[in-house]
C-alpha positions in Angstrom: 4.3 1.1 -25.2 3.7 -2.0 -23.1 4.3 -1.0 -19.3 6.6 -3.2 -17.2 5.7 -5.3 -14.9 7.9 -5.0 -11.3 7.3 -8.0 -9.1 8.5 -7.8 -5.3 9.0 -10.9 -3.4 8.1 -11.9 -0.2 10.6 -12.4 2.7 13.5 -14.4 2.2 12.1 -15.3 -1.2 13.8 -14.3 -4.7 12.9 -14.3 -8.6 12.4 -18.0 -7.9 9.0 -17.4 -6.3 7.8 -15.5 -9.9 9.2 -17.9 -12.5 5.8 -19.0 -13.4 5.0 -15.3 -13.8 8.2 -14.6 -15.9 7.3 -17.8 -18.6 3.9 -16.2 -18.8 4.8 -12.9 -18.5 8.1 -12.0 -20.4 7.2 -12.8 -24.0 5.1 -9.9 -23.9 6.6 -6.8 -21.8 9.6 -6.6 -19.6 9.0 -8.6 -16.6 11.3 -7.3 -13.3 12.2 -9.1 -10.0 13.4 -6.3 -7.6 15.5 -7.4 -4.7 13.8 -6.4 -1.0 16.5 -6.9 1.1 19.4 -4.2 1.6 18.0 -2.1 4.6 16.1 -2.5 7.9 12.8 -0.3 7.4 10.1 -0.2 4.6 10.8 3.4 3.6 14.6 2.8 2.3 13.7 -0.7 1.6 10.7 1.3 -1.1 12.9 3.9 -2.0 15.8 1.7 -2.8 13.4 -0.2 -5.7 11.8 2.8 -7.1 15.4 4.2 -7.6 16.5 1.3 -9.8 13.3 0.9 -11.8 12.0 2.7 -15.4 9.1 5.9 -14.7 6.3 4.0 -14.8 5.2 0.6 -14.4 2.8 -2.4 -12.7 3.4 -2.9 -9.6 2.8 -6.9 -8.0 3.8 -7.4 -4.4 3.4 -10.9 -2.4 3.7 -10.9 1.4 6.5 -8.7 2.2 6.3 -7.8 -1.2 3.0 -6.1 -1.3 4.2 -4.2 2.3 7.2 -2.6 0.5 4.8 -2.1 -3.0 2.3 -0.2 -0.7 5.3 2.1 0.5 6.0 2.4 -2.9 2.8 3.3 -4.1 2.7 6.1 -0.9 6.1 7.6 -2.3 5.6 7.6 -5.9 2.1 7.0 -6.4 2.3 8.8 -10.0 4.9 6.2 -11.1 2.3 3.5 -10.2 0.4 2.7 -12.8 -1.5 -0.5 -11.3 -1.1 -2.0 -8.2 -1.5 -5.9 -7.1 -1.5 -7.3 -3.7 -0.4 -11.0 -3.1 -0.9 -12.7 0.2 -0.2 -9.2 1.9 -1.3 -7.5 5.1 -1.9 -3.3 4.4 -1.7 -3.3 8.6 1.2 -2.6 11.1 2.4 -5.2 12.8 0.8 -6.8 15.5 2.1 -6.9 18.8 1.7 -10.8 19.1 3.9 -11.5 15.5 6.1 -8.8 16.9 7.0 -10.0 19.9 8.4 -13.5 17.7 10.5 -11.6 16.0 13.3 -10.9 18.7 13.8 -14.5 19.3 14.0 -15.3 16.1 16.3 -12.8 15.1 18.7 -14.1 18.2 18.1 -17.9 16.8 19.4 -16.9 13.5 22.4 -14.9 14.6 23.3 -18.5 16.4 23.1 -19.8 13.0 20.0 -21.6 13.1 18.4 -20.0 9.3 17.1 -23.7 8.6 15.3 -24.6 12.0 13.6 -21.1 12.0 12.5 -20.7 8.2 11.7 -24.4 8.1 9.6 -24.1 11.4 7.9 -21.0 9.8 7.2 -22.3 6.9 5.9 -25.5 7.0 3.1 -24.9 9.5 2.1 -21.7 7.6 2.9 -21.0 3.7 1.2 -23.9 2.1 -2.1 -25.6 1.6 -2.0 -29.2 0.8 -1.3 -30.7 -2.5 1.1 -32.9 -4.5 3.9 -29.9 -5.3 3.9 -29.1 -1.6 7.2 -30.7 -0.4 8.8 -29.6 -3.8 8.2 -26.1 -3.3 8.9 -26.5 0.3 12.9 -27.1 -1.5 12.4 -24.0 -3.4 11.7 -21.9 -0.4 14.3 -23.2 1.5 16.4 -22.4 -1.6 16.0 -19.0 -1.2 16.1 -18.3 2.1 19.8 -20.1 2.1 21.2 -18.3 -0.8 19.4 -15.0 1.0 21.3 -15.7 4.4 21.1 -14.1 7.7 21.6 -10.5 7.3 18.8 -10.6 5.0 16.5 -12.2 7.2 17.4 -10.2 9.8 16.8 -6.8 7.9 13.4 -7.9 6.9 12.6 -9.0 10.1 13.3 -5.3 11.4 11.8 -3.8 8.4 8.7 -6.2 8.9 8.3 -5.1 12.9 8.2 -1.1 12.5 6.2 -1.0 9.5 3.9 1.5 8.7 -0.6 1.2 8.5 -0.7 2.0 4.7 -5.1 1.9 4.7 -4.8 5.9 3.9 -2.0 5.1 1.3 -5.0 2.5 -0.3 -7.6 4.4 0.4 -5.7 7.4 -2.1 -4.8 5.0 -5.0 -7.3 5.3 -8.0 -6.2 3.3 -10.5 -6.8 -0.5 -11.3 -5.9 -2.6 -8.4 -5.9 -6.5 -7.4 -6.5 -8.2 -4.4 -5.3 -11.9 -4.5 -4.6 -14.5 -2.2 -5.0 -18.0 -1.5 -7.9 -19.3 0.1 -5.9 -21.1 2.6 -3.5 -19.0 3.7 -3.3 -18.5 7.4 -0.8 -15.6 7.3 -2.4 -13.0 5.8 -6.1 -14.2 5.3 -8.9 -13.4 3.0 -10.6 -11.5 5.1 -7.5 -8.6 4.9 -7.7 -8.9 1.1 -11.7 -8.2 1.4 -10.1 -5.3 3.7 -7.9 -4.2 0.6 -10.5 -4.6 -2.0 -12.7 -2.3 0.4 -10.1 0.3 1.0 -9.1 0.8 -2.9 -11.3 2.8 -4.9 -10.9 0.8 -7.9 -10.1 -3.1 -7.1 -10.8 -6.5 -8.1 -10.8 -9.5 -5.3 -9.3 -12.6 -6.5 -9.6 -15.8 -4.0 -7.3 -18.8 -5.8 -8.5 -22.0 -4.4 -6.1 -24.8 -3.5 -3.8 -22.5 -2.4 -2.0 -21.0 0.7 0.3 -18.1 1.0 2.1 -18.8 -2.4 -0.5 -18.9 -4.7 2.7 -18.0 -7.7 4.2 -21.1 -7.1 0.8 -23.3 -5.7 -1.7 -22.0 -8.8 0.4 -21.0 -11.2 -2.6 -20.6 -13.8 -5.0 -19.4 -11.6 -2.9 -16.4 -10.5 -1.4 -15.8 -13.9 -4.9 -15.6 -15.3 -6.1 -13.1 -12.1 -2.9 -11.0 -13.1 -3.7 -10.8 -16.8 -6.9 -9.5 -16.3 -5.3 -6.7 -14.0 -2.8 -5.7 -16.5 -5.6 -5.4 -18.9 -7.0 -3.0 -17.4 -3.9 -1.0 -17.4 
């Protein structure tokens, strides 16, 4: 029986960030897009998706994805059958990222979701290239349908998470390492660091893209994933 593949988005991001994944995806096993968004740390936010999802499955995270998949993975691990890390950090917070939260948190409560996500985003989640501007619409997309209370959970959730290396370090079966080559938010370097700290890992590096590699490289990172789940 083909296993399902779960696919956790990154903050303020929906389904909309996978739909490459789902055309490629879908024909061929159940293909699942679970919300991340309905509490204020990583532990409910984990435990809320394992309880709505089948006993065992693949696991993709990207960004704030991959932080809630890694919680995952450390309460379930035996429901985990593979694990892939997109354009994720396995680290706490830093105290310099933490400290922008706060403000931002108060700039959205004044109702400014646009100014901040926009003034995130632009500087920081894509490389260069001719689809740039249009997924720029996408992202903005999401975060508007997603609102403030979601942004503001993830924020929280995002600020007290856990270090998860021991929680990598623990998981033995086939694991993925991906990002893009020029992202600036969660580098290659911490996906060498993943790779490292999981026993049994590949390290993908897409090229021409930043920190959405889904929606940048569509075929590259669909090709990376289906040599993952192969090894399933």
């Amino acid at each position: 029986m083909t296993l399902p593949l779960v696919l956790l988005p990154g903050m303020m991001c929906d389904a909309r960030l996978f739909a490459p994944q789902f055309a490629a995806f879908s024909g061929a096993r159940t293909v699942i897009a679970a919300p991340i968004s309905a509490f204020q740390t990583m532990r409910e936010l984990a435990a809320d998706v394992l309880n709505s999802l089948p006993a065992r499955f693949a696991l993709a995270g990207l960004s704030m994805g991959g932080i809630v998949a890694m919680e995952m993975v450390r309460q379930s691990p035996e429901r985990v059958a593979g694990l892939a890390l997109l354009d994720t950090n396995p680290l706490a917070e830093s105290d310099a990222v933490k400290a922008r939260r706060g403000p931002q948190i108060e700039a959205v409560k004044s109702g400014n979701l646009r100014q901040v996500m926009r003034e995130e985003m632009k500087p920081n989640y894509l490389t260069d290239g001719p689809n740039q501007g249009a997924i720029l619409d996408i992202c903005m997309a999401m975060a508007a349908d997603l609102g403030d209370e979601v942004f503001i959970n993830q924020s929280k959730a995002l600020m007290t998470r856990p270090d998860q290396s021991e929680t990598l370090k623990s998981f033995a079966k086939p694991a993925l390492s991906l990002c893009g080559e020029d992202d600036t938010l969660c580098p290659v370097s911490r996906h060498e660091l993943m790779r490292d700290l999981l026993p049994d890992s590949d390290l993908e590096i897409v090229r021409n893209a930043g920190h959405l590699p889904t929606l940048e490289q569509p075929e590259a990172t669909n090709a990376a994933l289906s040599r993952w789940l192969e090894r399933l």
